[in-house]
Wavefront OBJ file of the C-alpha trace (Angstrom):
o trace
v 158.150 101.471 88.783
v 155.683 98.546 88.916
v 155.333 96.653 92.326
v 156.114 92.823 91.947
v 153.664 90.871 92.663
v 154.298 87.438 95.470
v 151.444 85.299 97.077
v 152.797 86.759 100.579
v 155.347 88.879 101.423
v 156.877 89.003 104.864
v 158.818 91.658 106.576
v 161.600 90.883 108.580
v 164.025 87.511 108.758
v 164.816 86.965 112.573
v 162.576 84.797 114.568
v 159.402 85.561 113.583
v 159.657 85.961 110.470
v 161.383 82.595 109.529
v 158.726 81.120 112.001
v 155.986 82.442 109.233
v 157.959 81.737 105.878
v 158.929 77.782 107.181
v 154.718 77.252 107.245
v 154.217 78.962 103.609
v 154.519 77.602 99.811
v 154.211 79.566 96.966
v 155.707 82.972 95.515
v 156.619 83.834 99.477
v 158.922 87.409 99.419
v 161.115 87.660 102.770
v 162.238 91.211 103.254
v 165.244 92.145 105.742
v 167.758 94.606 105.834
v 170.636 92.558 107.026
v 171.292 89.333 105.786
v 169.934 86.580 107.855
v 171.574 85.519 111.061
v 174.245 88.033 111.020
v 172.531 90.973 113.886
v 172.169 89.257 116.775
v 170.228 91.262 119.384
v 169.393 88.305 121.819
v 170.732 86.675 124.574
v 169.775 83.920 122.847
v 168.522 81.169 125.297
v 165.168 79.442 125.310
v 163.887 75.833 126.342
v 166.416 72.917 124.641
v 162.990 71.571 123.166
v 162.820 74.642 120.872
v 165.974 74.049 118.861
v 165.012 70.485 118.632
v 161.538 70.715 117.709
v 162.745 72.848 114.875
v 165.534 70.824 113.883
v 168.391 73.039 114.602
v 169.680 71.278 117.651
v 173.239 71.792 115.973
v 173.077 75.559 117.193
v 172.740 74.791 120.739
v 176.302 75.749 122.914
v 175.230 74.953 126.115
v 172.473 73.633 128.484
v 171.059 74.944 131.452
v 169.095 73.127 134.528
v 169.688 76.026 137.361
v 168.855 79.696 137.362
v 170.243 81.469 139.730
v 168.465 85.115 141.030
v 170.860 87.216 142.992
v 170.173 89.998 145.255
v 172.299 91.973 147.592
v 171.071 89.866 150.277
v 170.041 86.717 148.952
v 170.228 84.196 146.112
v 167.182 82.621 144.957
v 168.098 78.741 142.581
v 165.513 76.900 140.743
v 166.042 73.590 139.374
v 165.268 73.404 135.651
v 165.815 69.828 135.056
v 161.905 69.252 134.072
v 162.555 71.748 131.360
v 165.930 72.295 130.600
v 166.896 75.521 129.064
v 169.979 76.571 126.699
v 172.093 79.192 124.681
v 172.189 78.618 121.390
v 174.104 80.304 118.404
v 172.144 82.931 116.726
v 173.434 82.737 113.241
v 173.594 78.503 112.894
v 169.567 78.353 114.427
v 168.820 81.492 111.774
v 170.601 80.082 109.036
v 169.289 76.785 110.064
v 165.363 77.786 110.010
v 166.134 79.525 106.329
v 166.962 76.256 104.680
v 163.755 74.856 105.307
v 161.855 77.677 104.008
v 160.361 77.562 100.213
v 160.689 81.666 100.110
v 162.524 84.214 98.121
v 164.955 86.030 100.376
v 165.742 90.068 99.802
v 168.302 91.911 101.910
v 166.939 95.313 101.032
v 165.274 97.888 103.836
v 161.756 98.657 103.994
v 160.396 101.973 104.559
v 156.878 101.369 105.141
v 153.442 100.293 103.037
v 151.386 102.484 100.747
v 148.132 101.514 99.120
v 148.497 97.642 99.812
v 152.371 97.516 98.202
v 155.324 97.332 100.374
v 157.832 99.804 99.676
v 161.575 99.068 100.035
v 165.134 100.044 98.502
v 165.104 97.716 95.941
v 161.272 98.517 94.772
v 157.669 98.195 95.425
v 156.477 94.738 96.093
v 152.600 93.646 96.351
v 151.103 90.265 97.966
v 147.657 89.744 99.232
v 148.914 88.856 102.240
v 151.579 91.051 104.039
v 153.240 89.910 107.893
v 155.247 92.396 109.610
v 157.936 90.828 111.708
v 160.355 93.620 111.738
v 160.400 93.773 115.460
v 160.258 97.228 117.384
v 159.783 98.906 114.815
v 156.938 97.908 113.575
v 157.927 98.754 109.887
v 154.510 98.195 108.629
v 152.112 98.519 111.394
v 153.860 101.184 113.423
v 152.384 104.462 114.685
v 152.935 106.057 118.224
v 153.157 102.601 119.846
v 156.351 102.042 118.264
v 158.305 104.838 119.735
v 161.070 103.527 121.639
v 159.198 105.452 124.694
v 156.998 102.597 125.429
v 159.253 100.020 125.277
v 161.966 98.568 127.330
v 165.997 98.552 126.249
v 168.646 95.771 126.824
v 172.561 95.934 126.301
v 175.012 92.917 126.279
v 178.311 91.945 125.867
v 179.805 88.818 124.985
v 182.609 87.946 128.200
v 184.941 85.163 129.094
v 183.282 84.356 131.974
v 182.322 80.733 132.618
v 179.633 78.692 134.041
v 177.235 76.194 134.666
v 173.929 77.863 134.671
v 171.662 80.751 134.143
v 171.581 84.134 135.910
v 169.248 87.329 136.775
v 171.108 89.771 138.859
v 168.264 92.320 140.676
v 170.044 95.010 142.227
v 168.738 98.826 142.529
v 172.365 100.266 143.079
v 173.561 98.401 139.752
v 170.031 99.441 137.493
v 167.232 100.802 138.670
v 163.669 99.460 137.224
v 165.516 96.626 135.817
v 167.726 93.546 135.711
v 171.012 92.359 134.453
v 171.945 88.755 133.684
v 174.763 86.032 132.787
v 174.382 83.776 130.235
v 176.873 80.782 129.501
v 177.308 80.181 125.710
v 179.976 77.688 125.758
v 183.358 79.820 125.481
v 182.008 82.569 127.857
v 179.362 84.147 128.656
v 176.623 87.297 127.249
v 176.415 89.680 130.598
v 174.004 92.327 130.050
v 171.149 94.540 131.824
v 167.878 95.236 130.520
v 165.931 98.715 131.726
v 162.116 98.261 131.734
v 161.758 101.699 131.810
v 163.339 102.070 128.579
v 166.857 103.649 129.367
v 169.012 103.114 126.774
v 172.171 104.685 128.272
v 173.330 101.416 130.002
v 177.095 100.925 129.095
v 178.285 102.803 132.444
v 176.170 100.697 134.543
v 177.110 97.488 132.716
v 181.029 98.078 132.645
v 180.813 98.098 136.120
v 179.229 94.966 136.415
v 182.047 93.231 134.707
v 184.258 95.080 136.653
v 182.671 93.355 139.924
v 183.148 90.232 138.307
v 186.629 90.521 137.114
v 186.042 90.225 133.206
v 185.821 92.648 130.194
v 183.456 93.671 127.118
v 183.926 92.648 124.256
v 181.726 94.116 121.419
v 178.069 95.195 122.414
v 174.788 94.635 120.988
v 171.412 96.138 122.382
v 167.950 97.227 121.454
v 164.642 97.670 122.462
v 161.913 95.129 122.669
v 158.274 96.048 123.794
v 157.073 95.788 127.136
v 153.263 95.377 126.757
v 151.023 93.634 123.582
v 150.670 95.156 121.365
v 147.821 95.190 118.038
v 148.536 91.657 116.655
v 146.566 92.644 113.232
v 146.363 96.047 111.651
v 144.240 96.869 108.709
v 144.850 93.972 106.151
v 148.474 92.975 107.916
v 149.716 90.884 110.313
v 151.767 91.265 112.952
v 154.479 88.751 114.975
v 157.170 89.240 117.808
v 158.311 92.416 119.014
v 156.109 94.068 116.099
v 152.857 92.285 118.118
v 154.719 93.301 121.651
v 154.354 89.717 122.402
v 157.684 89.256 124.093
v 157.283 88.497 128.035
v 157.184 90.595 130.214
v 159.073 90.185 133.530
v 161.851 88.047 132.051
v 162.169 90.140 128.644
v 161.716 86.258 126.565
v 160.868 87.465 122.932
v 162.041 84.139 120.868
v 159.609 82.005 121.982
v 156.887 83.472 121.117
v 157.698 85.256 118.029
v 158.361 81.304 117.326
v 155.091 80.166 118.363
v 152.843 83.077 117.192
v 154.953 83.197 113.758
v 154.534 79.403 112.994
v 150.089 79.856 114.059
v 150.577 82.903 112.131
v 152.458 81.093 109.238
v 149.590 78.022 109.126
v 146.877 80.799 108.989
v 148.106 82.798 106.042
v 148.927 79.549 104.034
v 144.947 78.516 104.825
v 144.370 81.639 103.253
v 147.030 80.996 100.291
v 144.996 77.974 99.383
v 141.443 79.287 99.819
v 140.243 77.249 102.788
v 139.513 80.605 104.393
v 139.515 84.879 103.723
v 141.747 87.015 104.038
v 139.347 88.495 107.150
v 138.313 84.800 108.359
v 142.781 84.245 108.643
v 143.092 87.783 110.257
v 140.044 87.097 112.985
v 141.535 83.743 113.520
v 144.911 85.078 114.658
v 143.591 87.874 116.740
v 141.528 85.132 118.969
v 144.353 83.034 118.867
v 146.576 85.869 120.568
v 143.989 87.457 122.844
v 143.465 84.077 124.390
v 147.303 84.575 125.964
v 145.756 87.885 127.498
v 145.698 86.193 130.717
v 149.529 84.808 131.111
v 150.930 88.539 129.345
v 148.737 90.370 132.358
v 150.221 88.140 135.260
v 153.842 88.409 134.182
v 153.151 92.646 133.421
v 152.047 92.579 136.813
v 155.371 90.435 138.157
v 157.503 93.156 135.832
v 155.536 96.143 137.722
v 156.295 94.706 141.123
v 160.034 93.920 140.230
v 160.341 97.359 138.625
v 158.638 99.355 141.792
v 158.252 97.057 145.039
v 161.797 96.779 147.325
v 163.938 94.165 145.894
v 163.955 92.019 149.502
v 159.804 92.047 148.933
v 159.952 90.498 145.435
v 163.127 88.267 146.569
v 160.920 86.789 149.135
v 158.291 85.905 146.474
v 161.192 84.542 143.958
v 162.065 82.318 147.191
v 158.863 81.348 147.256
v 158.197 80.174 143.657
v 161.266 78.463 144.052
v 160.447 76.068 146.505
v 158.151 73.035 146.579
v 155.173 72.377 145.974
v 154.825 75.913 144.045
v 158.082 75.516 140.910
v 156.226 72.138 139.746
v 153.042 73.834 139.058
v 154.325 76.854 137.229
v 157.779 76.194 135.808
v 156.802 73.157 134.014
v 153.689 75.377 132.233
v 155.760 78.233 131.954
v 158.823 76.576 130.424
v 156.515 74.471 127.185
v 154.642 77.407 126.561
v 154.610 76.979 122.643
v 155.561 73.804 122.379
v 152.391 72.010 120.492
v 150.272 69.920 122.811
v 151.760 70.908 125.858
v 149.151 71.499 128.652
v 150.702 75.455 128.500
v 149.463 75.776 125.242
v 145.525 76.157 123.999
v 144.948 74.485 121.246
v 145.265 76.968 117.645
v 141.984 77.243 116.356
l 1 2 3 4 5 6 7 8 9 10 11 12 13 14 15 16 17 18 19 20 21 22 23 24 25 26 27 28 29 30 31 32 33 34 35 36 37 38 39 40 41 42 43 44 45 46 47 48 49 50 51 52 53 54 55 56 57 58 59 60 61 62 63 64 65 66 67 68 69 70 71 72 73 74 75 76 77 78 79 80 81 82 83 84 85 86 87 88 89 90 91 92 93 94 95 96 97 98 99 100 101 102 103 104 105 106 107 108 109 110 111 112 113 114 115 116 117 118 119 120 121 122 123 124 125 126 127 128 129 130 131 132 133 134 135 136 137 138 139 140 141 142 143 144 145 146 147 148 149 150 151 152 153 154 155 156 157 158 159 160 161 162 163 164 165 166 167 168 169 170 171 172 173 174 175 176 177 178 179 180 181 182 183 184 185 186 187 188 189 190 191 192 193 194 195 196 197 198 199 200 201 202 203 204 205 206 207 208 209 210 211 212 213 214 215 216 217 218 219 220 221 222 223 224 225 226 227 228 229 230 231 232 233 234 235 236 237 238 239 240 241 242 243 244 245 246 247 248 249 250 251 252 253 254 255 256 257 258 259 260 261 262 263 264 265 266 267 268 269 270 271 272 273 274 275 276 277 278 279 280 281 282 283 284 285 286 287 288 289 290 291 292 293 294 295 296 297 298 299 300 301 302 303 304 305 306 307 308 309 310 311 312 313 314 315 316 317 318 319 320 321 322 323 324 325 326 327 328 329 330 331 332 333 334 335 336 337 338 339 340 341 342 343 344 345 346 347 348 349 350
């Protein structure tokens, strides 16, 4: 059968990949199995400014100015307020960013990319340019680096618990290597732990949490997302999210930047779509755009490592720390509008 041919095709329609289609016009293919907004994998919560800088401040259930890190023997809170944060509904901010995208959308699965065409179950389709968003994956750019052994895992449940703000629970006896939170969505909260060392066998563990806290499971979502970068280009494609292994380290936030890196990524390919640069020019482009964040991903890998391995009272002392003035004005601020455009936490795309 003959591939069909689009001006770009991209792979994948969670986060990333709506971030790229919303910044393209023309013949623009987007590829997912599921249909859009319905597989939430994501604790969902990010800055408020997110959801309202994309206009889908109608999915937002609930905002957050504390976090709260518990310990056995102490609890850490940080004030939010200069960057408020909140849980939003996956399917409404999904559904939301589809609308203002120009592209074709294909439920169909994709099995990988031969000679330049992108091969699925409903056919072969060809572009020029190709962006793989399929998250771990890594549908299109995949190889050993996408084996779930060099990632982390994260399970959740959606509770009837109910509060006020966020929370990370560190606590070797309840996961090792890892940490569990409690998010507040409105009517309940998502409890879940997250293994950096990949463990995916996480139900016991987290059953027992809500035990402790008096509540029970209701269905359960999980997954893996990466734990280190990952290539952000590979041979003629591109690569955003948890296909790029640009989700955070230490506190496991992938939205954001599959957001941020999707919409660069999305203004690049449509500068190639309309000639202003090559194919090779876009692809250089978005690799220096993503190794200038080499820095920041290092710092929090290295905060991950020390959570993961150092005693818990040793990296609750430095959670104190950041916590308290004059230290959570210089960082939180920086850390919290990183990817919002012209915020000092941002470089300038080039």
């Amino acid at each position: 059968m003959p591939a069909r041919d689009f001006d770009a095709i991209v792979v994948g329609a969670s986060f990333g990949g709506l971030a790229v289609a919303r910044q393209l016009r023309g013949e623009i293919l987007l590829l997912d199995r599921n249909e859009v907004g319905s597989v939430q994998t994501s604790a969902c919560g990010t800055p408020l400014w997110v959801p309202e800088a994309l206009g889908v401040s109608a999915s937002v259930l609930q905002v957050h100015e504390r976090l709260e890190i518990r310990t056995p023997t102490r609890t850490v809170r940080y004030d939010l307020s200069a960057v408020p944060f909140c849980t939003f509904d996956y399917r409404a901010f999904c559904e939301g960013l589809l609308a203002q995208c120009r592209a074709r959308f294909l439920r169909t699965s994709v099995t990988g990319i031969e000679d330049g065409t992108v091969v699925t179950g409903a056919g072969r389709f060809s572009a020029p340019v190709i962006v793989d968003c399929s998250g771990w994956r890594r549908a299109l750019v995949g190889g050993t680096d996408a084996e779930p052994a060099r990632h982390s895992f994260g399970l959740e449940t959606h509770t009837t618990l109910q509060d006020e703000g966020l929370t990370f629970l560190l606590d070797r006896r309840l996961i090792p290597q890892g940490l569990g939170w409690i998010f507040p969505v409105g009517h309940g909260s998502l409890v879940g732990l997250g293994s950096y060392a990949g463990r995916s066998k996480l139900k016991p563990a987290l059953d027992r949490l809500l035990r402790d806290h008096g509540t029970a499971a209701g269905s359960y979502h999980g997954t893996y997302f990466p734990n280190r970068p990952l290539r952000s280009t590979v041979g003629r494609v591109f690569a955003v999210g948890d296909a790029a292994g640009q989700c955070l380290p230490l506190t496991a936030e992938g939205i954001r930047p599959a957001l941020y890196f999707g919409g660069e990524c999305g203004r690049i390919v449509q500068r190639v779509l309309d000639g202003a640069v090559s194919l090779e020019a876009g692809l250089e482009a978005y690799q220096r755009l993503v190794a200038r964040y080499r820095r920041p991903y290092r710092v929090l890998q290295l905060a991950q490592w020390m959570a993961a391995h150092t005693p818990t009272r040793w990296f609750a002392m430095l959670t104190q720390l950041a916590a308290m003035q004059p230290f959570l004005p210089r960082w939180w601020p920086r850390y919290g509008r990183f990817g919002r455009p012209g915020s000092a936490g941002v470089p300038a795309a080039t």
